[in-house]
N, C-alpha and C positions, 0 to 999 in steps of 0.2 A: 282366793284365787288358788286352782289346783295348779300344780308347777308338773311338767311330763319326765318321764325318768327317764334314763336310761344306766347303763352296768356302770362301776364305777371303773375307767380304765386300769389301776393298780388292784382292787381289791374285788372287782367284779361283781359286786352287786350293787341291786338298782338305786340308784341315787337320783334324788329330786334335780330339775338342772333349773338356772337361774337363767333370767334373760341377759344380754347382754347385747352393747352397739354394734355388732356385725351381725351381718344378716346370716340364718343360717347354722349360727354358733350358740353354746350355752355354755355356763360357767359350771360345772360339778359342786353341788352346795358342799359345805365344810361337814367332814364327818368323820367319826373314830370308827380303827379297824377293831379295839378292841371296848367295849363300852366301861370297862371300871379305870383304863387308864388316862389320861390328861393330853395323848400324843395324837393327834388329826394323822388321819391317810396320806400320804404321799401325792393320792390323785385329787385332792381335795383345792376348788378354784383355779382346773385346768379346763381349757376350752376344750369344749368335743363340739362333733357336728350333728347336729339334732335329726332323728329321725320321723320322718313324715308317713302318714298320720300321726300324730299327738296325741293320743289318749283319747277319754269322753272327748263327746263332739267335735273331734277333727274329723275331715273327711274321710270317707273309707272305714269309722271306726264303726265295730257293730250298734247300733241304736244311733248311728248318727245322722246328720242329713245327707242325700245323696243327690250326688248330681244328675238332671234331667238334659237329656238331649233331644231338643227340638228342631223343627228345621225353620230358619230364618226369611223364606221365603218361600211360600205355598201356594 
């Protein structure tokens, strides 16, 4: 399963986002600002609010599926 990114709030870059029980919301996956040291980001497993489309195959996204409007009664 692909996870959708977004920036990380404190260190601004894109970071994988976790699901989580509100709708709407993701968790910022755990991640280092510098990669030789042992100390995680500050924005690391802080909610943000996910933005829509999603990545591959959300709606809207290029190659994705798009929605068809037909009319209900003809």
């Amino acid at each position: 399963m692909r996870l959708p990114r977004v920036p990380c709030p404190v260190c601004g870059r894109p970071i994988a986002v976790a699901p989580v029980e509100a709708i709407g919301l993701g968790a910022v996956v755990d991640h280092k600002q510098e990669s030789r040291r042992l100390v995680l980001c500050p924005g690391s497993m802080r909610r943000v609010p996910l933005s829509w489309p999603q990545g591959p195959g959300g709606q809207g996204a290029p190659g994705g599926p798009t929605a068809v409007q037909q009319a209900l009664f003809e």
